[in-house]
Backbone as JSON, one array per atom type, in Angstrom:
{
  "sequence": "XXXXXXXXXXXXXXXXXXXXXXXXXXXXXXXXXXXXXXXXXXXXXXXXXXXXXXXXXXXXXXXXXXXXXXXXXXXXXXXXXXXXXXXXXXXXXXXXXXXXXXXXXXXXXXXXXXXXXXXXXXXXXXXXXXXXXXXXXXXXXXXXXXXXXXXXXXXXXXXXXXXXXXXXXXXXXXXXXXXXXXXXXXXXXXXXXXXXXXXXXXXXXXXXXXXXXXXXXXXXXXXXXXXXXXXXXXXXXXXXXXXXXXXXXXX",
  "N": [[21.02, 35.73, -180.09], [24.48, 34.9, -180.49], [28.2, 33.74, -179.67], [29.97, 31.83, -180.7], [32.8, 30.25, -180.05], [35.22, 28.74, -181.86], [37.22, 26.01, -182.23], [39.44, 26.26, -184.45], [41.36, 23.63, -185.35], [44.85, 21.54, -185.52], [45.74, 22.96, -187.82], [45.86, 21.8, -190.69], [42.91, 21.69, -192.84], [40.89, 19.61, -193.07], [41.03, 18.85, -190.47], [39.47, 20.0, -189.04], [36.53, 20.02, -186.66], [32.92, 18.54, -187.45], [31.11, 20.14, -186.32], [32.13, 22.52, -186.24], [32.58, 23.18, -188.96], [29.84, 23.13, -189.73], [29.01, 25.07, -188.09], [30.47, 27.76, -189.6], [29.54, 27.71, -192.29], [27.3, 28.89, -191.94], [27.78, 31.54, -190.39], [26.92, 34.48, -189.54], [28.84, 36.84, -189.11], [32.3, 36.17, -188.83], [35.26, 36.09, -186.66], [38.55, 36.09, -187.17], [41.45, 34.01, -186.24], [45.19, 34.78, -186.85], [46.74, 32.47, -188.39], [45.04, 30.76, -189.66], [44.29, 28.23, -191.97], [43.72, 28.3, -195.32], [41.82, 27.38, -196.98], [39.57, 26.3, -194.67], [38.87, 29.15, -194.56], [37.15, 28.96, -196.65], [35.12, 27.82, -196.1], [33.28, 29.58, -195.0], [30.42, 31.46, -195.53], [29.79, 32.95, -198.18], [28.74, 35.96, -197.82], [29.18, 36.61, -195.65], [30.31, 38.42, -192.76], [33.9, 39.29, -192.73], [36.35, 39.68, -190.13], [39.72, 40.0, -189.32], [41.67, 39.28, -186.76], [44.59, 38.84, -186.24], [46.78, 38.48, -184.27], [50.77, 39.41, -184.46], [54.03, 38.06, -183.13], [54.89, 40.21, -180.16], [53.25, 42.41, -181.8], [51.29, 45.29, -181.07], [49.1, 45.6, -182.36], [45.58, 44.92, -182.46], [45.05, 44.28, -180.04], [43.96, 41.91, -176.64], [41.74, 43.68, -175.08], [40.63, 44.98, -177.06], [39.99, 43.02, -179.25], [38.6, 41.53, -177.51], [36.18, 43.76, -177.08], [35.76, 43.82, -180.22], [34.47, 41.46, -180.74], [31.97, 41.71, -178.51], [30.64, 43.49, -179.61], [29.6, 42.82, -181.91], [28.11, 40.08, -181.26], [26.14, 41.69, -180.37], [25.45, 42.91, -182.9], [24.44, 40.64, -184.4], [23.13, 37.29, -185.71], [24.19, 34.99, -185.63], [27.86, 33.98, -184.34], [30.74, 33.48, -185.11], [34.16, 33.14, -183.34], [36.81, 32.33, -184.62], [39.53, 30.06, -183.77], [43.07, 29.15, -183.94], [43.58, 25.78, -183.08], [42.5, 24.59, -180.05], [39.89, 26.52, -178.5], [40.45, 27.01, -175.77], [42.76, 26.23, -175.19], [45.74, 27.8, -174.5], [44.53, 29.62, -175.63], [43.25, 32.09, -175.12], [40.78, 31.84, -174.64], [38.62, 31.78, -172.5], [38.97, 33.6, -171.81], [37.97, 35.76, -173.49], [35.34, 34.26, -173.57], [34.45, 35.42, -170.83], [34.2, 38.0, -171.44], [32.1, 38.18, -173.18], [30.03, 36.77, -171.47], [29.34, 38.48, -169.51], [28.78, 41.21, -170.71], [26.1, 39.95, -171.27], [25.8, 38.04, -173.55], [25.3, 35.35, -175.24], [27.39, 32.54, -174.99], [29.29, 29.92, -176.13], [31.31, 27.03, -176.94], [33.53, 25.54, -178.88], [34.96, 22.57, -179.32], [38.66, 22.43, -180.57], [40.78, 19.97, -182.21], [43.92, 19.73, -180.74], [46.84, 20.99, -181.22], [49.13, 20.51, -179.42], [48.62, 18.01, -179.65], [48.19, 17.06, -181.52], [50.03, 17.68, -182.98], [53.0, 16.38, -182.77], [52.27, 13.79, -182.89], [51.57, 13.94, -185.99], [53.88, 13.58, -186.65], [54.43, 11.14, -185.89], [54.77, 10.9, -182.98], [54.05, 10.02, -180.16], [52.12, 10.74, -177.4], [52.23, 9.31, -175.09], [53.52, 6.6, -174.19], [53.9, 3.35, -173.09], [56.43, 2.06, -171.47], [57.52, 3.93, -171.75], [56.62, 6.85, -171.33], [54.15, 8.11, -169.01], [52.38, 9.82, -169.09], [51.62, 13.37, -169.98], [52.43, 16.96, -170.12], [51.64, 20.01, -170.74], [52.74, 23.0, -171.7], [53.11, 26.56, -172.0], [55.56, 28.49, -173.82], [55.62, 30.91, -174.04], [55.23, 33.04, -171.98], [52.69, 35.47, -170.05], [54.03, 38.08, -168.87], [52.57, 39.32, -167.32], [51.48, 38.08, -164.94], [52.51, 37.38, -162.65], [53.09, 34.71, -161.67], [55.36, 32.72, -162.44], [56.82, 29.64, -164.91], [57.86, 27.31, -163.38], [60.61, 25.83, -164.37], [62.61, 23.9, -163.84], [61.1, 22.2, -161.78], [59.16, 21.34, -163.61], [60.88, 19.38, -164.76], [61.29, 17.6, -163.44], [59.26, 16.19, -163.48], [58.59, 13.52, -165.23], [57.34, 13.06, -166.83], [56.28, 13.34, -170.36], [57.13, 16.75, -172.02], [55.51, 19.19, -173.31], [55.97, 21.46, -175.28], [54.54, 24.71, -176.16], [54.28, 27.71, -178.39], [56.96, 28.36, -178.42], [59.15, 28.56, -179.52], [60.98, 30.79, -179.57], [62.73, 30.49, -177.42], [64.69, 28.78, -177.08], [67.21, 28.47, -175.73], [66.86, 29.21, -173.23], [64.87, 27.1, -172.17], [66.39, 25.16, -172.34], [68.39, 25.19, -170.96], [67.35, 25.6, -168.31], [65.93, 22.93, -168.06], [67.65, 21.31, -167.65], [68.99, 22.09, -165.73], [67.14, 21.32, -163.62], [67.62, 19.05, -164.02], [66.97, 17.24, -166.17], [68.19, 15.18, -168.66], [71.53, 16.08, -170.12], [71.37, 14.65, -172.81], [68.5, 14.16, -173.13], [65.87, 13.24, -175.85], [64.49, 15.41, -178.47], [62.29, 16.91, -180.2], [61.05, 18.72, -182.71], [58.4, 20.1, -184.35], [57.27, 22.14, -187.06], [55.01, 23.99, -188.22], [52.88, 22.51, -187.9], [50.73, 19.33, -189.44], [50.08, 20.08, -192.31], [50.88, 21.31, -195.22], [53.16, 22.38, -194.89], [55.0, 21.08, -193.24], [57.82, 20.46, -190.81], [60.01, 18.81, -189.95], [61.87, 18.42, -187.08], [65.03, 16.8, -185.31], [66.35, 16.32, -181.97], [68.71, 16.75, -179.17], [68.57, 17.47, -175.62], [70.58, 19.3, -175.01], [71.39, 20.11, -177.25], [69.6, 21.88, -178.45], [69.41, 24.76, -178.33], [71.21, 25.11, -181.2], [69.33, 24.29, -182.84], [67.5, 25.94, -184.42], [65.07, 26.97, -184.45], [61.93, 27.7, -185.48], [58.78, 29.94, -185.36], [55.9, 28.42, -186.42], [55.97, 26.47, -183.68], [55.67, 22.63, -182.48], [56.9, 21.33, -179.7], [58.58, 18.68, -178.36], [59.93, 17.36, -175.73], [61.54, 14.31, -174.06], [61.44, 11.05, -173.76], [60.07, 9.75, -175.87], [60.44, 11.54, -177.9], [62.16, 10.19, -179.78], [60.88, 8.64, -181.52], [59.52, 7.06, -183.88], [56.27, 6.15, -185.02], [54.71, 6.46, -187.01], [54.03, 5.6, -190.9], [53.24, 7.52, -192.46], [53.35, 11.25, -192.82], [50.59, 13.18, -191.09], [49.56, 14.85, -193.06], [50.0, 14.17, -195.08], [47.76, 12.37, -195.75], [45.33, 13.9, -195.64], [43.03, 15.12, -197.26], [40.28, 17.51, -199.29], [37.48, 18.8, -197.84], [34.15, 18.58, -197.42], [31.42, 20.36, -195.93], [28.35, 18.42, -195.23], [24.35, 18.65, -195.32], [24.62, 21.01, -193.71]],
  "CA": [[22.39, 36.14, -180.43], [25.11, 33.62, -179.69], [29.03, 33.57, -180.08], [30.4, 30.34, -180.86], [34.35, 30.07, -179.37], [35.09, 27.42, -182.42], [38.76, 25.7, -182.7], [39.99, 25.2, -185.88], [42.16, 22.7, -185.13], [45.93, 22.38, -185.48], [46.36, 23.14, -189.06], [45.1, 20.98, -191.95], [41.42, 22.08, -193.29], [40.31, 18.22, -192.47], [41.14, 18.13, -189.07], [38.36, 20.58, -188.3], [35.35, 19.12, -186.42], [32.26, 18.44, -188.08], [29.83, 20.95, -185.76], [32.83, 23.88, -186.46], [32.81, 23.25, -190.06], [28.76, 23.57, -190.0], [28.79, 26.92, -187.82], [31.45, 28.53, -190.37], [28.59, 28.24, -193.19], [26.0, 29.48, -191.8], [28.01, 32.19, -189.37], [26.61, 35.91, -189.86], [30.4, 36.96, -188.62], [33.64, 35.21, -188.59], [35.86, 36.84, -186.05], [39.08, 34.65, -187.22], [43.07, 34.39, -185.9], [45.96, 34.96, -188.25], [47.67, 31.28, -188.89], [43.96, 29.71, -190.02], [44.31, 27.59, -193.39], [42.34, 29.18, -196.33], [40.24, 26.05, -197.07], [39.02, 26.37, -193.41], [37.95, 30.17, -194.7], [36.8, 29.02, -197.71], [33.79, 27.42, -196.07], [32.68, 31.07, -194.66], [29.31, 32.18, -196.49], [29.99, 34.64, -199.3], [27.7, 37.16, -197.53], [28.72, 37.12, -194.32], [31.56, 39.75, -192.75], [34.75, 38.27, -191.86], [37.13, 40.25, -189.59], [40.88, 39.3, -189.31], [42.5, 39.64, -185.53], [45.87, 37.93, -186.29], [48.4, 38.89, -183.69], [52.0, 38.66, -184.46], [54.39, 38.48, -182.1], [55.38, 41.85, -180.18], [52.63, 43.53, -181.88], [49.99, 45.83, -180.16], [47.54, 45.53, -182.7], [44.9, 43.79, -182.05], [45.7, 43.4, -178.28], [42.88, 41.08, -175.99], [40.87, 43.91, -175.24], [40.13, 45.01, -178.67], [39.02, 41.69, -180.05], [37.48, 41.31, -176.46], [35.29, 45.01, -177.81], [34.92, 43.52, -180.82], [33.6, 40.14, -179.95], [30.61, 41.64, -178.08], [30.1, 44.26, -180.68], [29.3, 41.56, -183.11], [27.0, 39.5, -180.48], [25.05, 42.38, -180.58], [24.91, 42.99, -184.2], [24.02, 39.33, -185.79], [22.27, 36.05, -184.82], [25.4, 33.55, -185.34], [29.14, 34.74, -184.36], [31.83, 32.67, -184.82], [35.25, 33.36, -183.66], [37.33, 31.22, -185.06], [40.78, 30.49, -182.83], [44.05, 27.84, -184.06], [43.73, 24.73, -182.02], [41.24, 24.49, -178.9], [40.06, 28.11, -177.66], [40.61, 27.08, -174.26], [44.18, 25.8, -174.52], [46.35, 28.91, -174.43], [43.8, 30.5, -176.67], [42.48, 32.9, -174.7], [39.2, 31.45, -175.06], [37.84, 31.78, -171.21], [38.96, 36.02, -171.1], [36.82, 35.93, -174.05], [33.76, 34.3, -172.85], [33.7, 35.78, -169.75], [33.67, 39.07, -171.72], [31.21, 38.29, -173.23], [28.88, 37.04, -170.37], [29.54, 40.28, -168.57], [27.98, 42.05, -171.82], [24.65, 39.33, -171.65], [25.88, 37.73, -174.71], [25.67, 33.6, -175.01], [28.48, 31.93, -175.67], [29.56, 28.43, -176.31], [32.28, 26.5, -177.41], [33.45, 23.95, -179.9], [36.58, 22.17, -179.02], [39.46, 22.06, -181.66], [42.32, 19.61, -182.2], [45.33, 20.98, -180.19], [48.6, 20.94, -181.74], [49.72, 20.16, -177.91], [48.78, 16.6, -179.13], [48.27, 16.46, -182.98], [51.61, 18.08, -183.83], [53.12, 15.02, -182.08], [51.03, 12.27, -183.54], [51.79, 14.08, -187.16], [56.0, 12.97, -186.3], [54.57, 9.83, -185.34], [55.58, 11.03, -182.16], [52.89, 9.46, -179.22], [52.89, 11.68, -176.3], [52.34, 8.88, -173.9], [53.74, 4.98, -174.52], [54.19, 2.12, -172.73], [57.83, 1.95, -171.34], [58.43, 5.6, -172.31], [55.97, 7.96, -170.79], [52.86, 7.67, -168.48], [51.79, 10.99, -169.22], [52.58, 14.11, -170.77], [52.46, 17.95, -169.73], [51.76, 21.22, -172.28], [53.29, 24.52, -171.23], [53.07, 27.67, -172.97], [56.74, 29.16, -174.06], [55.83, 32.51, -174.26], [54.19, 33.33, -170.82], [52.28, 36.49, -169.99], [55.04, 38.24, -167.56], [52.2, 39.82, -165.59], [50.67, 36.89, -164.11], [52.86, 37.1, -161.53], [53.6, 33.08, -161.68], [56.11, 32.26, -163.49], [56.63, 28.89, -164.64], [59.11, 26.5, -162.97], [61.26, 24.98, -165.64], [62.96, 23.03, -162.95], [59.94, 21.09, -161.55], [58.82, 20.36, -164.96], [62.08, 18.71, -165.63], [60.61, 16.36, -162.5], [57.83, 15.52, -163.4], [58.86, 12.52, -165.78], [56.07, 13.03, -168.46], [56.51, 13.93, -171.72], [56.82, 17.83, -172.07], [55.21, 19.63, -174.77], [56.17, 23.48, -175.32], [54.04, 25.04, -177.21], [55.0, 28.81, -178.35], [58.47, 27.69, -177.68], [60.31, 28.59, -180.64], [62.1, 32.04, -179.18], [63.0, 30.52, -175.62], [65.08, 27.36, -176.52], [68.13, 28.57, -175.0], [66.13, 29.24, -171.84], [63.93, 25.71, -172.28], [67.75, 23.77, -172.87], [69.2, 25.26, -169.22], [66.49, 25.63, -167.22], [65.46, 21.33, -167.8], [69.07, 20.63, -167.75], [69.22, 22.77, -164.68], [66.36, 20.72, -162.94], [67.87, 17.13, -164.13], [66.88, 16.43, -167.6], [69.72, 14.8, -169.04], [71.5, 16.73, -171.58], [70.37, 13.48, -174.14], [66.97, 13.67, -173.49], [65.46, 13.54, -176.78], [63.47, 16.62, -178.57], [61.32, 17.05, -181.6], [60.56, 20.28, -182.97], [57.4, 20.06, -185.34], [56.91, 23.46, -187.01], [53.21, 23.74, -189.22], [52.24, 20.82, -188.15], [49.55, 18.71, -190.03], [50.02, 20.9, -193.21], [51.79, 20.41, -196.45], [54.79, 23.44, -194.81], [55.4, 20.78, -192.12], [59.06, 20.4, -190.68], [60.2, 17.77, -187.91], [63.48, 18.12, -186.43], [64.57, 15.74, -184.29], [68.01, 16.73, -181.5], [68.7, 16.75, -178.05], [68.18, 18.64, -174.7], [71.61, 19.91, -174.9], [71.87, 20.92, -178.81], [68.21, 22.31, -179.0], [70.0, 26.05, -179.06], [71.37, 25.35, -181.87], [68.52, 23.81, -183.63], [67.24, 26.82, -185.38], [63.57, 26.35, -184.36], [61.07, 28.91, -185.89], [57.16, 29.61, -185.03], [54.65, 28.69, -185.13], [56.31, 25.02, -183.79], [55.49, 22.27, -181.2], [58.59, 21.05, -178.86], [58.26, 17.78, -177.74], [60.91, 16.83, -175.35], [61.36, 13.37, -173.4], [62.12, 9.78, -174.22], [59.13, 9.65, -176.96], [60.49, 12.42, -179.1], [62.85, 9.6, -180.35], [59.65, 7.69, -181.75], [58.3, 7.66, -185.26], [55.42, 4.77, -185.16], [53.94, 5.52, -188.15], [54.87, 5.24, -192.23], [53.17, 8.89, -193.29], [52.8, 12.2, -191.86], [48.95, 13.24, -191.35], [49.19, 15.85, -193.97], [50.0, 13.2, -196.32], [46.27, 11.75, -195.79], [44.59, 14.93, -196.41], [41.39, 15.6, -198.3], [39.51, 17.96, -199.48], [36.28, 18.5, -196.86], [32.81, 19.51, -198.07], [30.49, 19.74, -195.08], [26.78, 18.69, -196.07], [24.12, 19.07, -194.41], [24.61, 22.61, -193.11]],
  "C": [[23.38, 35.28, -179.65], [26.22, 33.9, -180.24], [29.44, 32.58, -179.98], [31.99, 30.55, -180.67], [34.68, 28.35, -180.39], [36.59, 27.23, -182.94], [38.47, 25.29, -183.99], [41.35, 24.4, -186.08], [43.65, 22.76, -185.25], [46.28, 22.71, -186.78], [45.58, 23.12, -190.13], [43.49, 21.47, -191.95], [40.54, 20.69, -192.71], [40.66, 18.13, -191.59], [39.99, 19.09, -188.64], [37.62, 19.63, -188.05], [34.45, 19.11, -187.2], [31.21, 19.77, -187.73], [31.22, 22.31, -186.29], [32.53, 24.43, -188.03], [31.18, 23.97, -190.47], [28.72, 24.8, -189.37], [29.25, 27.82, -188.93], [29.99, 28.34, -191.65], [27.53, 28.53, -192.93], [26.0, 30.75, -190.64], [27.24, 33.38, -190.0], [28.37, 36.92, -190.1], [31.07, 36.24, -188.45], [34.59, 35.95, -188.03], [37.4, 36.1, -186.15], [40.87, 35.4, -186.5], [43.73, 34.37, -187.25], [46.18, 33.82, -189.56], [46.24, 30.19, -189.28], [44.31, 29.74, -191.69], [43.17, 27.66, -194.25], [40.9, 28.14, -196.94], [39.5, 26.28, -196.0], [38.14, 27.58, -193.87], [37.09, 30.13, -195.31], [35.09, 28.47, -197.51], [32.71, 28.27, -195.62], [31.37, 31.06, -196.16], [29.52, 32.88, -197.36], [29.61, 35.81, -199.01], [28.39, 37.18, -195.91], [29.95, 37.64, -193.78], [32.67, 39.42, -191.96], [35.61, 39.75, -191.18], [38.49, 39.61, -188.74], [41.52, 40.17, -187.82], [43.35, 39.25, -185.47], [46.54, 38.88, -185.63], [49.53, 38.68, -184.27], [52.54, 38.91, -183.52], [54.72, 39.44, -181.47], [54.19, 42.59, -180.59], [51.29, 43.86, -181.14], [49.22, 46.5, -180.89], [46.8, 44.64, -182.37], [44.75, 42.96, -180.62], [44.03, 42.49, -177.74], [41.86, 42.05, -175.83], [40.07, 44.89, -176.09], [39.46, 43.87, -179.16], [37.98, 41.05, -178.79], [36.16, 42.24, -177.24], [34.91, 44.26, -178.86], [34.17, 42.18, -181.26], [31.72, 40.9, -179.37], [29.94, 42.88, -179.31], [29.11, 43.52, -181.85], [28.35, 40.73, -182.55], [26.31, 40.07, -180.38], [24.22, 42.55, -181.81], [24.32, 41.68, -184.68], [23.32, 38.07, -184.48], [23.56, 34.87, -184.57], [26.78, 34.49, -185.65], [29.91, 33.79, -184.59], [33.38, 33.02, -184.85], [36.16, 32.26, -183.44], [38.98, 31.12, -184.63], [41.1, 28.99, -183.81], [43.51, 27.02, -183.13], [42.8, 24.53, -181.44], [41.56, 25.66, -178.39], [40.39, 27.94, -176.5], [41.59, 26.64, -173.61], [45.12, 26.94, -175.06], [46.09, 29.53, -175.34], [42.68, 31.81, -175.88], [41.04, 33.45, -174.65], [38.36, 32.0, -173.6], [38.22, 33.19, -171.16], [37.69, 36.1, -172.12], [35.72, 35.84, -174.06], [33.24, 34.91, -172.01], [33.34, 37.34, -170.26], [32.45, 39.11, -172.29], [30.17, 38.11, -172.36], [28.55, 38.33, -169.67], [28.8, 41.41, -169.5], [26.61, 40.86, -172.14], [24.29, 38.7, -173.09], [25.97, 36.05, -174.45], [26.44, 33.4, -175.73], [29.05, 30.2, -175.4], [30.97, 27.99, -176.85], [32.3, 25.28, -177.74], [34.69, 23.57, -180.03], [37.44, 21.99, -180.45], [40.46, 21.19, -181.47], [43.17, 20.39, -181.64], [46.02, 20.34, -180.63], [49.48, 20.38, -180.39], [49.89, 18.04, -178.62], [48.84, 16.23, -180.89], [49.52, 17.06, -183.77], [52.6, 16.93, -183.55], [53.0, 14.27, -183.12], [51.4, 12.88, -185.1], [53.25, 13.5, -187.42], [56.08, 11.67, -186.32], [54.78, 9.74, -184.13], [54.08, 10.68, -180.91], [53.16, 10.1, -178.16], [52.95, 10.75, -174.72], [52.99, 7.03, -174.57], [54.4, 4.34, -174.08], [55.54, 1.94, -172.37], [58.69, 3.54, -171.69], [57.69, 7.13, -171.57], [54.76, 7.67, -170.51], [52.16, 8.86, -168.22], [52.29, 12.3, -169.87], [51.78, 15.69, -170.36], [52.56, 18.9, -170.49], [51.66, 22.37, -171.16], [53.74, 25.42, -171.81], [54.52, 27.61, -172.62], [56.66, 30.55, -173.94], [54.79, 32.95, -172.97], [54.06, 34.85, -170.31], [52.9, 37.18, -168.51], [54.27, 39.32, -166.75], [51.46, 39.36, -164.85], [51.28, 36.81, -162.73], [53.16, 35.41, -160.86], [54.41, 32.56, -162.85], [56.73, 30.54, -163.13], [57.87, 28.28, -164.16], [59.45, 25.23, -163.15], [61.59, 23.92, -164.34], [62.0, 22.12, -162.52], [59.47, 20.52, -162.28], [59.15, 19.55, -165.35], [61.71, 17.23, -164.16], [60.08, 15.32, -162.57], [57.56, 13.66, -164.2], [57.92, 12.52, -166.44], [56.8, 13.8, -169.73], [56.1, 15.55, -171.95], [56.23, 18.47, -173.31], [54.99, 20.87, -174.56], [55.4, 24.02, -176.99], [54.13, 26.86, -177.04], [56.28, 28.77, -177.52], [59.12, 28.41, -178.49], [61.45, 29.6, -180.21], [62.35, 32.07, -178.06], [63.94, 29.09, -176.14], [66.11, 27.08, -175.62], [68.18, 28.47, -173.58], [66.09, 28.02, -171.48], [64.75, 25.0, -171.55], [67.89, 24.04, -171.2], [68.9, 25.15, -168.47], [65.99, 23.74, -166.99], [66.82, 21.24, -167.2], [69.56, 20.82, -166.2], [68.35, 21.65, -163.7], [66.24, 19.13, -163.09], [67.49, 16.69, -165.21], [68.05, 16.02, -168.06], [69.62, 15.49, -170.34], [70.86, 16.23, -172.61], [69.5, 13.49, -174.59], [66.57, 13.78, -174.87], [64.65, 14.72, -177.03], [63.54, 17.03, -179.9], [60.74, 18.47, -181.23], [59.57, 20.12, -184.34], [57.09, 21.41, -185.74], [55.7, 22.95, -188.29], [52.77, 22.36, -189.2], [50.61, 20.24, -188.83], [49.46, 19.38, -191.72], [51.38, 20.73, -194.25], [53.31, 21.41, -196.26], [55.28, 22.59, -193.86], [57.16, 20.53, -191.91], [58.79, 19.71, -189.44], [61.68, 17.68, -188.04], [63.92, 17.45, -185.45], [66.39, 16.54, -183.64], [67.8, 16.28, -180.26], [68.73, 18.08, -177.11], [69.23, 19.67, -174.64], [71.93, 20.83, -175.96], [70.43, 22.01, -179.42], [68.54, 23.99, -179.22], [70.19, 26.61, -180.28], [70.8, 25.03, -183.38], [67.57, 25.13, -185.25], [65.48, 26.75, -185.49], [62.51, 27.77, -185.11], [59.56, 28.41, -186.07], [56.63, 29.32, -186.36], [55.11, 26.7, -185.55], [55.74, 24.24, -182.64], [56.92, 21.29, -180.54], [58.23, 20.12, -178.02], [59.76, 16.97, -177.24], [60.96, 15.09, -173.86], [61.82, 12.26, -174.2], [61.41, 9.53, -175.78], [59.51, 10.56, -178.47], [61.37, 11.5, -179.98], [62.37, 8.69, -181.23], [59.75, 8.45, -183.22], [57.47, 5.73, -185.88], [54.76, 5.04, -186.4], [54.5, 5.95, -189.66], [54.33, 6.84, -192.65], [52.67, 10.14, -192.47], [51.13, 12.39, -192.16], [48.76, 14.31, -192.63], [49.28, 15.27, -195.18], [48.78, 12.52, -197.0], [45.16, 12.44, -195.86], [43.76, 15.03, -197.06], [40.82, 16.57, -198.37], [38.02, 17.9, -198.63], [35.31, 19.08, -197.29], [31.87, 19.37, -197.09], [28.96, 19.72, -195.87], [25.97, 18.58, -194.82], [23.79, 20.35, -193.51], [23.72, 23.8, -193.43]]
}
């Protein structure tokens, strides 16, 4: 009995990996998040029992340790689990509470990295999160942070750091985002790209600055790429433009 922790990447049905795409037909269970793209489902077994944990924001269905419960519930019942998370489970996917629940219940668990939106929402803009004369690195920091961690993050130092920022669950903080850089030395100017569905045929790229990003009108589920780079667009078509149809074989 094994749960598989398998990203489905940031969007698009073809950006899944190849080993995710083969677990999903041959899972027993599919334990999946809300914002997964129906081709991605479509490669699910016919027989085998999917169960939908989509949070929205605010709501307390479905909280962590519910889909924690029913995570090991399901490692008990079947031979192949797969819960299927946006992006990479282990970048503000609450992939590592999950495993460790399961270890703690004597369940194996693994993981299968997904595309993060941290870097392919970006790269869909054209937007490079690191380049040559513009940024020698680049920094991803949740927007919506869990206020009982007791660490909260500090906008100000971020605005330091001289890498390329990338806010991800940003969309209902920009007002915050704008004052708090601005506060810690970003120049009002700085550039900033707002990618909402990225990789996917709903995509939106807005392009503004650090100062006007208030009044940008940003709405989830986006990625917020602010720095010198957000002013970039290196290439001629977005990735959702190059799209295909995926049939894994094999499986």
């Amino acid at each position: 009995m094994t749960v598989h922790l398998v990203g489905a990447g940031p969007g698009s049905a073809d950006l899944l990996t190849v080993r995710a795409a083969q677990l999903l037909t041959r899972a027993d269970i599919v334990i999946h998040d809300r914002l997964i793209d129906p081709e991605v489902l479509a490669l699910i077994a016919p027989w085998a029992e999917l169960i939908n944990v989509g949070k929205t924001p605010g709501s307390k269905i479905n909280n962590q340790d519910h889909i924690n419960a029913l995570l090991v519930d399901a490692g008990h019942r079947a031979k192949t689990v797969v819960r299927l998370k946006g992006g990479d489970p282990f970048v503000f996917g609450r992939g590592g509470e999950e495993a460790r629940a399961l270890q703690a219940a004597g369940i194996k668990v693994t993981e299968v990295p997904g595309i993060t939106s941290a870097i392919a929402g970006p790269a869909a803009a054209g937007i490079p999160v690191t380049q040559r004369g513009y940024s020698s690195g680049f920094t991803v920091i949740t927007g919506h942070q869990d206020p009982t961690t007791g660490q909260p993050i500090n906008w100000k130092a971020a605005a330091q750091l001289g890498t390329t920022l990338i806010i991800l669950m940003g969309a209902s903080r920009t007002v915050e985002l704008s004052k708090q850089l601005q506060d810690g030395g970003l120049a009002a100017n700085t550039p900033v790209a707002a990618i909402r569905s990225a990789t996917t045929k709903q995509q939106e790229i807005r392009r503004t600055t650090l100062a006007k990003l208030p009044t940008l009108s940003v709405k989830a589920p986006s990625v917020l790429v602010i720095g010198a780079v957000a002013a970039l667009d290196v290439t001629d078509a977005s990735l959702h433009e190059l799209t295909h149809h995926y049939t894994p074989t094999g499986a």
